[in-house]
C-alpha positions as a printed Julia matrix, in Angstrom:
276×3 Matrix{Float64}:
 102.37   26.97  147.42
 100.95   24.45  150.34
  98.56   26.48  150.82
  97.59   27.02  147.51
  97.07   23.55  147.5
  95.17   23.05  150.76
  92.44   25.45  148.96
  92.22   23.2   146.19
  91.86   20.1   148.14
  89.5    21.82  151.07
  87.29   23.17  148.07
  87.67   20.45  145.62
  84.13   19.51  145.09
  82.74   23.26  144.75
  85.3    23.68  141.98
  84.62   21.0   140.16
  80.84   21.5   140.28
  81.91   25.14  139.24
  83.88   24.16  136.4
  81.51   21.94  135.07
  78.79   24.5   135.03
  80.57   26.92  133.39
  81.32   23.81  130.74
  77.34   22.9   130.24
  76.34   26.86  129.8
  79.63   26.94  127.21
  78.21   23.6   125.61
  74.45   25.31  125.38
  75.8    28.62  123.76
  78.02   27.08  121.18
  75.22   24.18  120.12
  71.83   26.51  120.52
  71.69   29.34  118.05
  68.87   30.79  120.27
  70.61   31.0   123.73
  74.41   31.72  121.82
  72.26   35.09  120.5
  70.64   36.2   123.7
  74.48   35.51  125.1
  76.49   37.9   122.46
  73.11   39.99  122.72
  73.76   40.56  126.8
  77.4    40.28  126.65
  77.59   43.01  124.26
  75.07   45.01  126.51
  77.34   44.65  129.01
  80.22   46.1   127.66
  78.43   48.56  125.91
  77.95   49.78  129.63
  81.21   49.23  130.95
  82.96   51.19  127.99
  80.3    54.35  128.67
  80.99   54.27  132.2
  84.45   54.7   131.58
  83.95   57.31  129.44
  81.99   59.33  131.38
  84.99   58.34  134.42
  87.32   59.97  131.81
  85.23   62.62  130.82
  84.6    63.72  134.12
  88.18   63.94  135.16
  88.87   65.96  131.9
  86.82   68.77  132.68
  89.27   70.85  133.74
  91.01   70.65  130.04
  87.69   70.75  128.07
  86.62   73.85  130.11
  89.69   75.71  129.44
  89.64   75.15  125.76
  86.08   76.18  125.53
  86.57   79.36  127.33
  89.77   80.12  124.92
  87.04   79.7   122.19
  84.66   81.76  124.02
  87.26   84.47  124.14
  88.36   84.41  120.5
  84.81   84.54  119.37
  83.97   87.3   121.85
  86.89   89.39  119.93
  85.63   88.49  116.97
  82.33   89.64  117.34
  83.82   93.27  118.45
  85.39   93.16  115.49
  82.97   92.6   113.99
  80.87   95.25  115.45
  84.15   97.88  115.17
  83.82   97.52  111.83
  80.25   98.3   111.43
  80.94  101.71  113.32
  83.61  102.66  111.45
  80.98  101.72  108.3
  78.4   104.14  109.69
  80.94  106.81  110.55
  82.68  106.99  107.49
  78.93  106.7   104.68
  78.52  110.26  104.76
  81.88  110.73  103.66
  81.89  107.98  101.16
  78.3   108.13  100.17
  79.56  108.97   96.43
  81.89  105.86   96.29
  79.62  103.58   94.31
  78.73  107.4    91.93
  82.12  107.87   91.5
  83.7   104.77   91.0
  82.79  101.42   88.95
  83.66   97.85   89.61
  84.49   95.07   87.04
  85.52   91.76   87.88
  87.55   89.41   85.61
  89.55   86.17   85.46
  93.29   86.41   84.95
  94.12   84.26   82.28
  97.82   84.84   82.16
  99.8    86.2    84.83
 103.68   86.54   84.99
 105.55   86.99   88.41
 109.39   85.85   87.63
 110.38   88.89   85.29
 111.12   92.45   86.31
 108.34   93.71   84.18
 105.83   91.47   84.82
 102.15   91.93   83.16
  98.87   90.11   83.59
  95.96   89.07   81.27
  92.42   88.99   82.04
  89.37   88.03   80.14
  87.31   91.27   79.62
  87.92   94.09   77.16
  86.32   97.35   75.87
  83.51   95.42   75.32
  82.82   95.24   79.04
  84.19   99.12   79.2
  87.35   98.29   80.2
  89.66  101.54   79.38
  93.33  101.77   79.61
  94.71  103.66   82.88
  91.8   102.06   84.97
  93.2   100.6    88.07
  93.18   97.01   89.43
  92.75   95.18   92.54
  91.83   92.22   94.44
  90.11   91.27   97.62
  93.44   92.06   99.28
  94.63   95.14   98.11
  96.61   96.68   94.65
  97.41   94.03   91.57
  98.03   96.86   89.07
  96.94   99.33   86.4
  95.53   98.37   82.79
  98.24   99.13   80.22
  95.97   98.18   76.82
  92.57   96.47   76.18
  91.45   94.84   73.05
  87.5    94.02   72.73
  87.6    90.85   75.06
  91.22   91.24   76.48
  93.1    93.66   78.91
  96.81   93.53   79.43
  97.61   94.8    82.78
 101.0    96.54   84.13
 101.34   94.38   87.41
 102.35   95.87   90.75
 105.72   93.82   90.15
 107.22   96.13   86.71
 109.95   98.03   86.96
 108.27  101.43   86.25
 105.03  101.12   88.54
 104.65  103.77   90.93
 101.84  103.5    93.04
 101.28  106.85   95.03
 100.75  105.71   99.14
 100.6   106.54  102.31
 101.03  105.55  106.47
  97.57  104.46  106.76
  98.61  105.44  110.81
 100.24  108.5   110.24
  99.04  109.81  107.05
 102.27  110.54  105.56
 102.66  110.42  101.46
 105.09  107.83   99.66
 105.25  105.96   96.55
 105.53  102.1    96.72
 107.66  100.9    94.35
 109.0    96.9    93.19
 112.27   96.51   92.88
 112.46   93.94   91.35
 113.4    91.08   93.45
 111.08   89.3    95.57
 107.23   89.3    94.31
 106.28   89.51   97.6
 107.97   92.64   98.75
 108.01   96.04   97.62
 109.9    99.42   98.99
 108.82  102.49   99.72
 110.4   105.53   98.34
 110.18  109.21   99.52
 109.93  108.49  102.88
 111.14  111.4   105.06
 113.51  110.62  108.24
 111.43  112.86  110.79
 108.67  110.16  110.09
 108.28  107.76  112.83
 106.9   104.59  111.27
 106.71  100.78  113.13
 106.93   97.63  112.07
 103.86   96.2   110.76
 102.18  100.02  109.68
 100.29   99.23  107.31
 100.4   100.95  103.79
  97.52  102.21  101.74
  96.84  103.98   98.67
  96.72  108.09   99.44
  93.88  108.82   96.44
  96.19  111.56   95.4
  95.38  110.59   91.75
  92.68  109.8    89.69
  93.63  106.3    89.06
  93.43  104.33   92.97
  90.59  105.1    94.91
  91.71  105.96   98.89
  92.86  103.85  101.56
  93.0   100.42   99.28
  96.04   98.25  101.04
  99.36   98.29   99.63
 101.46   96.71  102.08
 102.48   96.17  105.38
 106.03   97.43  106.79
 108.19   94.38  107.29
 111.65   96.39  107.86
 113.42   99.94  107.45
 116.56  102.04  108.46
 118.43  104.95  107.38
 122.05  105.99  107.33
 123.04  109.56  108.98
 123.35  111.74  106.15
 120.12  110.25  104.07
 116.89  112.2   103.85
 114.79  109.37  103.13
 114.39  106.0   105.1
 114.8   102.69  103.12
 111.44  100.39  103.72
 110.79   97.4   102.59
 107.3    96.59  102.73
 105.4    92.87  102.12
 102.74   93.0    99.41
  99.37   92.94  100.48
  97.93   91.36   97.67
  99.89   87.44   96.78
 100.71   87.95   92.98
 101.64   84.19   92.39
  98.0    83.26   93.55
  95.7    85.67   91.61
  92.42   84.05   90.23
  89.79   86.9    89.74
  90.69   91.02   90.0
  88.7    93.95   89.84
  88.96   96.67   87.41
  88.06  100.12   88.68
  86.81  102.73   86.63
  86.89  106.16   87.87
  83.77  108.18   86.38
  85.43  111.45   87.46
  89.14  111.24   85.85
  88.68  113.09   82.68
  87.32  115.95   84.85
  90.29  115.61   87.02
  92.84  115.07   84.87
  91.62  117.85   82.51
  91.18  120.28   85.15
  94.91  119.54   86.56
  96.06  119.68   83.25
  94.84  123.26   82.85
  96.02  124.42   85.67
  99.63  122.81   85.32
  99.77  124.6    81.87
């Protein structure tokens, strides 16, 4: 403290000139609108500066983070993009065999305009009829996979027998394995399903994914049923017991697509001969 206060006295005068200059340039700023701007003006200047070097400081020293994000970016995109190009293949590979798709089938969207989900026979209601050339027994999806089959049309109406009723069969397969079922609700949980008919020398996984088989005139091939989310099987059963998780969300349906196959009555009369 002595010494704190033989500073003081040895420097006395210098302070007190200091202090009062700092009190005249305080006095000039707060009664001169002129030199109080070009003060705020440089003082802001200055800290404008001050706060970007720091940021750069801060910046620099967080390289290391930023980098690694970036290149877990650069790696998800990179996947996506082979994807991406996968799929494009597997486009070219397969439009020989599908070059009849858009021949053989039509597509019809419409709005659903009443949809139930809470029942064991559930139904939905969209806003396009015969009028449109909506026909009963024509099948119906969505951008994720099966919503159902149309049950009866009026001119501007279709009542639809949703994937979640009691007696909706909808004839599947292992999209990995190729192996036939029929997925089936059982009335539960409208966002599961099970799979009947499965046989026990069938080795499935968790997450297979299940698609329509096209053995019918009604679903065209390979639309998305499903994915496996569990099964098992006792000793003595001949069949495993799946449950599978809906590919299409039936609580969230907005628009679906009719399907209209141009070749059923051929098919069906045809099979219907030769059954007889």
């Amino acid at each position: 403290m002595q010494r704190l206060f033989l500073f003081l006295y040895r420097y006395r005068a210098f302070l007190t000139f200091l202090f009062l200059e700092i009190l005249c340039i305080w006095l000039i700023v707060q009664n001169n609108t002129y030199q109080s701007a070009k003060y705020f003006n440089s003082s802001n200047r200055i800290s404008a500066s001050l706060l970007s070097t720091s940021g750069g400081i801060s910046d620099y020293f967080n390289l290391a983070e930023v980098n690694q994000k970036l290149s877990i970016e650069n790696a998800l995109l990179k996947e996506q993009i082979e994807q991406f190009n996968q799929s494009l293949y597997n486009l070219n590979v397969r439009q020989n065999r599908d070059s009849d798709l858009m021949n053989r089938y039509e597509f019809i969207s419409a709005k659903v305009i009443n949809n139930s989900t809470r029942r064991f026979d559930n139904y939905i209601t969209v806003n396009k009829g015969t009028k449109y050339g909506i026909e009963p027994g024509m099948a119906v999806v969505d951008g994720n996979g099966v919503v159902g089959k149309v049950k009866n049309v009026s001119a501007n109406f279709s009542v639809i027998t949703s994937v979640l009723h009691g007696n909706a069969l909808i004839s599947s397969k292992l999209k990995r394995t190729g192996d036939l079922c029929t997925a089936s609700w059982d009335g539960v949980d409208p966002q599961f399903a099970t799979l009947l008919y499965l046989p026990r020398h069938v080795e499935m996984q968790i997450g297979d994914t299940v698609v329509t088989s096209g053995y019918n005139a009604v679903f065209p091939e390979d639309i998305p049923v499903g994915i496996i989310e569990s099964f098992e099987i006792s000793d003595e059963a001949l069949f495993y017991d799946v449950k599978i998780k809906l590919a299409t969300d039936l609580n969230s349906l907005s628009y679906v697509y009719l399907i209209k196959n141009n070749s059923k009555i051929e098919q069906d009369s045809l099979e219907s001969i030769t059954i007889d």
